[in-house]
C-alpha positions in Angstrom: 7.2 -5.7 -11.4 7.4 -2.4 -9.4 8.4 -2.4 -6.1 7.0 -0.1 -3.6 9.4 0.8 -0.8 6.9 1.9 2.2 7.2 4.7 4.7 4.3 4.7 7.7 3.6 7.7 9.4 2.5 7.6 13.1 2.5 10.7 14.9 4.7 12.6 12.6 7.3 9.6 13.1 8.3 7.3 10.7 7.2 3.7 12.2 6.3 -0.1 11.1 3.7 -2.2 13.0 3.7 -5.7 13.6 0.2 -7.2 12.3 -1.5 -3.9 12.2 -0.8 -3.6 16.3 -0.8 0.2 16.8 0.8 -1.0 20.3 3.9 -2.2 18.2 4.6 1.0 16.2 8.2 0.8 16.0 10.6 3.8 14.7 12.5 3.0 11.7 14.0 6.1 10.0 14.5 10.0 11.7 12.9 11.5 8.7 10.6 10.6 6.3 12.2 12.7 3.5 15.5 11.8 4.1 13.9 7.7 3.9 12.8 8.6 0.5 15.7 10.2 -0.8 17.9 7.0 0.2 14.7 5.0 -1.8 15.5 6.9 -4.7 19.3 6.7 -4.7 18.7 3.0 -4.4 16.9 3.3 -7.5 12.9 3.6 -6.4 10.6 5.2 -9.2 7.6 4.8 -6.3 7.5 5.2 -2.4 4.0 4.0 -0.8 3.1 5.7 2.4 0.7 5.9 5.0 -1.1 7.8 7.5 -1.4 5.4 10.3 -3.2 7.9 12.4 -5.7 9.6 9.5 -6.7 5.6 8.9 -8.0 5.1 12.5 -9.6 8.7 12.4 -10.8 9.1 9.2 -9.3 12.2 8.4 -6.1 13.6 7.2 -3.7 13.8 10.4 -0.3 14.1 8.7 -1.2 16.0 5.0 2.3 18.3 5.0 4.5 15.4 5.2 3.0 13.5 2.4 2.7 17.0 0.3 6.4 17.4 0.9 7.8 14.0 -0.1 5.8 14.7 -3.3 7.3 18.0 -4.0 11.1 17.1 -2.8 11.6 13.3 -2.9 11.6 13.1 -7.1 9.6 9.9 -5.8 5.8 9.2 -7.0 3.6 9.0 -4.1 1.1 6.1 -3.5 -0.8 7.4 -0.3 -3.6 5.7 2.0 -4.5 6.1 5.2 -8.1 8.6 6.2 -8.6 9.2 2.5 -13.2 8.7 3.1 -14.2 11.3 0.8 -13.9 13.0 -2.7 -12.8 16.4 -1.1 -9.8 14.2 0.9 -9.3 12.3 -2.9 -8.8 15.9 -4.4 -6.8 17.6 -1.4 -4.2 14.9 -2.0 -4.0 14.3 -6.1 -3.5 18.2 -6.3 -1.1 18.6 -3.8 0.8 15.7 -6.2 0.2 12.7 -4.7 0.6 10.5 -7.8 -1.8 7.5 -6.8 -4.9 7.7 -3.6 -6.0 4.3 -1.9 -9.0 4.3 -0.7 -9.9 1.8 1.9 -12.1 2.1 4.4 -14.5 4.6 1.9 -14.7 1.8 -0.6 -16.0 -1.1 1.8 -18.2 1.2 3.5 -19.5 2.9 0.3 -18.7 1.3 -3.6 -20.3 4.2 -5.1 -18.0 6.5 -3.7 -14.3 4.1 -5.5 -16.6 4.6 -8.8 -17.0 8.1 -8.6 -13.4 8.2 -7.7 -12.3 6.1 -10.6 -14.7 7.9 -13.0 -13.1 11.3 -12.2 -9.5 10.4 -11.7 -8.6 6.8 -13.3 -6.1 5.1 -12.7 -5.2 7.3 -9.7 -7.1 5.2 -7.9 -6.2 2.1 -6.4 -8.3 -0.1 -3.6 -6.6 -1.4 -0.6 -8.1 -4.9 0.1 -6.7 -5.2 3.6 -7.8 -9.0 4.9 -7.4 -11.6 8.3 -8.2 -15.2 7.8 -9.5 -13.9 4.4 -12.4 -11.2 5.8 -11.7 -7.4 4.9 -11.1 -5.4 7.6 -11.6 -1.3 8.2 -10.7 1.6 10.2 -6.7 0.7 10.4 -7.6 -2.5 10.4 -9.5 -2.2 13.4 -13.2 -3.3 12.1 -14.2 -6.3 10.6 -16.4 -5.9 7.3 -17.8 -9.4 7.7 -17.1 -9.4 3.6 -14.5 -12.1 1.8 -11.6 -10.6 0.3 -12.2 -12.1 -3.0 -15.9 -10.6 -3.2 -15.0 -7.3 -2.0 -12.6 -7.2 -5.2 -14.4 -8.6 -7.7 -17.2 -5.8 -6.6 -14.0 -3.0 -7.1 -12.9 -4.1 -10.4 -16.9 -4.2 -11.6 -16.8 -0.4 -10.4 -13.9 0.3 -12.6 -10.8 0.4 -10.1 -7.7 -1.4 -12.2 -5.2 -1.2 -9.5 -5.7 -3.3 -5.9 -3.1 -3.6 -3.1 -3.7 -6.6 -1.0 -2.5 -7.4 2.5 -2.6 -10.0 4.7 -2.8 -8.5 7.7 -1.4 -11.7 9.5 1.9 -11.2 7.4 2.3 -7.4 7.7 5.2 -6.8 9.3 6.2 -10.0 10.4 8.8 -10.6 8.7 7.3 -14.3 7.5 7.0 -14.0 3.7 3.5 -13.3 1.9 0.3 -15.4 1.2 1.1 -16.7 -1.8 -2.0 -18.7 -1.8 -4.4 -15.7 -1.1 -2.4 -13.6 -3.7 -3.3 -16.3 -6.3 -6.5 -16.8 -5.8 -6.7 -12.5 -6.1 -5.4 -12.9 -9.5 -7.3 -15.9 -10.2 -10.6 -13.9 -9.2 -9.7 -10.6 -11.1 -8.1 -9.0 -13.9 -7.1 -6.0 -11.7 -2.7 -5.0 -11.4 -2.6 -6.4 -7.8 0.4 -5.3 -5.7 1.6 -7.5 -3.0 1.6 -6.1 0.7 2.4 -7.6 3.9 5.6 -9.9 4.8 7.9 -9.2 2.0 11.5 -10.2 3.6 13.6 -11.6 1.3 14.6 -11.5 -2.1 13.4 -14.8 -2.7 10.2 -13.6 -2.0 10.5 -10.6 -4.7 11.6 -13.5 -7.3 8.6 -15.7 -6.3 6.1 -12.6 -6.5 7.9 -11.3 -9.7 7.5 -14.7 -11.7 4.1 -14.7 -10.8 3.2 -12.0 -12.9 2.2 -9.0 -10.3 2.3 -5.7 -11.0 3.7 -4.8 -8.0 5.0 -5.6 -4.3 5.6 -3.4 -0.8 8.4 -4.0 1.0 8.7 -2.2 4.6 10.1 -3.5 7.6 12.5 -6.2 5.6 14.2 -2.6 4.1 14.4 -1.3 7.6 15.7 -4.3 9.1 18.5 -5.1 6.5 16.9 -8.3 5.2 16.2 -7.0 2.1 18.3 -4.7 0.0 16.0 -2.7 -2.1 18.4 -1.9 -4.7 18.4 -5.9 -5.6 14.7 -5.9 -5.0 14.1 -3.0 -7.7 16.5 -4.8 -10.1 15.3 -8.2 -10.0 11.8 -6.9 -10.3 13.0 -5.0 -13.4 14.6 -7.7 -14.9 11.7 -10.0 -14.4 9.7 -7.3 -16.1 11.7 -6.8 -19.1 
């Protein structure tokens, strides 16, 4: 299993929410570059980031930091956050962001994660982002009125083979994930599904790890010193090999 050590980015700051609260945003590192180079000392392959602000606009807000943790980190970038359109999808894989997730776009518009996955593959992935099970939009903002479980079986019939799922309810909470709702996921699809939301210990990177994911976030537990991502990354290894 990979794991995904997470870097939000909220007015040029390095933050965490609670829940999805923008209200909460909390700073957690000075700089987002010098995060990602202590990821990959502790022996990341992969940092996930997002832009907290381009995901309740819709546009890119915060383009040159992503662009620069690509070029300088040695780190693969998974970015989300305001990606709605091809032209965004492009701006981002060819300034070397490694892996786009579309969120918003996709719920709003299916056609539009096809065309993506048609042109660019596995560079894709979908972020399912759910409370009490219903998909949400717009940083979590909207509700879709669409089950999590439907929304993803309809993303892996349009070709995407990479999800990340969040329970919003566990993001940043420091609680541990839904097991239950990431089980079902796998049960529902044949999709690599990568765990977000409430990560805090390493007994939740074994439990996630024996249950066969592909992959799992970890944020605020990192930050807070509840989880020590150099363990994480080689227990998920180990599970892996």
């Amino acid at each position: 299993m990979t794991i995904f050590p997470a870097i939000d980015i909220k007015g040029g700051r390095c933050v965490r929410l609670t829940k999805g609260a923008f209200e909460t945003a909390e700073q957690v590192a000075d700089d987002p570059l010098e995060a990602a180079a202590g990821f990959r000392a502790a022996g990341a392959e992969w940092v996930h980031m997002v832009d907290l602000d381009g995901a309740v606009s819709g546009r890119r807000v915060n383009p040159a930091i992503f662009a620069l943790v690509a070029e300088k980190s040695g780190l693969k970038v998974q970015l989300g956050g305001g990606i709605r359109d091809m032209e965004a999808v492009e701006y981002y894989i060819s300034r070397g962001i490694s892996r786009v997730v579309l969120g918003s776009a996709a719920v709003r518009d299916p056609g539009f994660a096809k065309r993506a996955v048609e042109k660019y593959g596995e560079r894709i992935a979908v972020g399912v982002d759910a409370l009490d099970g219903i998909v949400r939009t717009a940083g979590w903002l909207d509700e879709s009125g669409e089950g999590y479980l439907e929304f993803s079986m309809k993303m892996e019939a349009a070709g995407v083979k990479t999800i990340i799922f969040t329970d919003i309810s566990k993001d940043g909470a420091m609680a541990g994930p839904n097991f239950g709702q990431l089980e079902a996921l796998q049960a529902a699809v044949g999709c690599d599904i990568i765990a977000s939301g409430g990560v805090t210990t390493i007994e939740d990177v074994k439990r996630l790890a024996a249950s066969g994911l592909y992959g799992a976030i970890c944020g605020k537990a990192i930050y807070k010193g509840t989880l020590q991502l150099g363990e994480a990354i080689s227990l998920a290894a180990g599970a892996a090999g």
